[in-house]
C-alpha positions in Angstrom: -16.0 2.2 0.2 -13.8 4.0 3.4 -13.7 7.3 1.0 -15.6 9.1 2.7 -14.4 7.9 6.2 -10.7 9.0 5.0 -11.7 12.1 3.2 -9.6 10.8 0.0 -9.8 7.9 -2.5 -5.9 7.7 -2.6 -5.5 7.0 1.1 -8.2 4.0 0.5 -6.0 2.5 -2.1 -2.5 3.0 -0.3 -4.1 1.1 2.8 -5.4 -1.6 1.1 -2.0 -1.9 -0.9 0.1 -1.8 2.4 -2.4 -3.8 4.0 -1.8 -6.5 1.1 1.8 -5.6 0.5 3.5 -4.6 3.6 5.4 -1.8 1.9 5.2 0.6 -1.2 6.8 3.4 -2.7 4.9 6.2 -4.1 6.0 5.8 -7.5 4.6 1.9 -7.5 1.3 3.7 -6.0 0.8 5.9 -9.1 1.9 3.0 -11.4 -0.4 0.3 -10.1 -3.5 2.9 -9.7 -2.6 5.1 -12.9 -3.2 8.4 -10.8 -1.1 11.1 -10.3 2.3 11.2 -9.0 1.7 14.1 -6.8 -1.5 13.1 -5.2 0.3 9.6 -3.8 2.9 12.0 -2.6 0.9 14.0 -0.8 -1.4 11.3 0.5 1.5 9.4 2.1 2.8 12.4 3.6 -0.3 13.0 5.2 -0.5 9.5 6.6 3.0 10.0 7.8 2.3 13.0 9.7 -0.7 11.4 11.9 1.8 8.3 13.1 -0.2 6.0 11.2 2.7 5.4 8.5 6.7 5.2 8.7 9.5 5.9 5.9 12.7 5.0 5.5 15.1 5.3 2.3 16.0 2.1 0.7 18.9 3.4 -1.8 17.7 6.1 -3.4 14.1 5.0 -2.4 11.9 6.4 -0.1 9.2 3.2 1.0 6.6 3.4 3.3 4.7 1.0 5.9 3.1 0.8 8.6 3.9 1.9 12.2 4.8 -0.9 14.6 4.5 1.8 17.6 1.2 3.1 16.3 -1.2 2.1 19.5 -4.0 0.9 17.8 -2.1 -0.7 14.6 -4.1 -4.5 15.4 -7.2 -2.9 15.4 -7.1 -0.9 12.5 -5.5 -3.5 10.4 -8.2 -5.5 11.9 -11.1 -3.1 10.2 -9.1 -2.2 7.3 -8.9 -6.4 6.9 -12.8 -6.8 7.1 -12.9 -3.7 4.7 -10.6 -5.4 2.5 -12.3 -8.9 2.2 -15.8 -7.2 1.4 -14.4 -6.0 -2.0 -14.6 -8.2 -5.0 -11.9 -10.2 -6.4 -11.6 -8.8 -9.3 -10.8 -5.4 -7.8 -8.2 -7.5 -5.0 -6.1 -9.2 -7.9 -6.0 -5.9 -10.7 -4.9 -3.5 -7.8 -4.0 -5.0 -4.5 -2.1 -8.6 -4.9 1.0 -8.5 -5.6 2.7 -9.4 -8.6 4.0 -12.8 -9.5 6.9 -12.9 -11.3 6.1 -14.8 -14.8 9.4 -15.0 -16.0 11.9 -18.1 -16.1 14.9 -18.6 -13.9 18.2 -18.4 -15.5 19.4 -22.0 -15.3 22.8 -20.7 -13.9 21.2 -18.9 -10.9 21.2 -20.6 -7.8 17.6 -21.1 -5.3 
């Protein structure tokens, strides 16, 4: 849909993720779209590089989101947020929601 506005299909799918997500790691990225590694990598970079996206390590985890101090973060998330309710639901819950844990709680664990 933005494609051709971004110039690549990878940055499409990493702003709807973080859009939907709030944060991601490149590795997730490749995971959840089943694309190569390398391509996310260099996507995100790119993003990084025109203030759009920040990084920081989380362990031995580099995550991305988006820039508080970008100056036209509410209006972008505003347009990437009309972009991302015209797609279909079927698309939204395969790639973009995030995932529900199905599994029990152990009894001993505490809330």
């Amino acid at each position: 849909m933005l494609e051709s506005l971004f110039g690549n299909k990878n940055i499409e799918k990493i702003l709807f993720f973080l859009l939907a997500n709030k944060k991601c790691y490149p590795y997730q990225l490749q995971k959840r779209f089943d694309v190569p590694l390398y391509g996310m990598q260099k996507a995100l970079d790119r993003l990084e590089k025109s203030q759009l996206l920040v990084s920081f390590l989380y362990g031995k985890t580099r995550m991305y989101e988006f820039n508080p101090m970008y100056p036209f973060l509410k209006e972008f998330k505003f347009f990437l947020q009309k972009a991302y309710d015209s797609l279909p639901n079927k698309i939204k819950n395969v790639y973009y929601e995030p995932v529900i844990r199905t599994r029990p709680r152990k009894r001993t664990k505490p809330l």
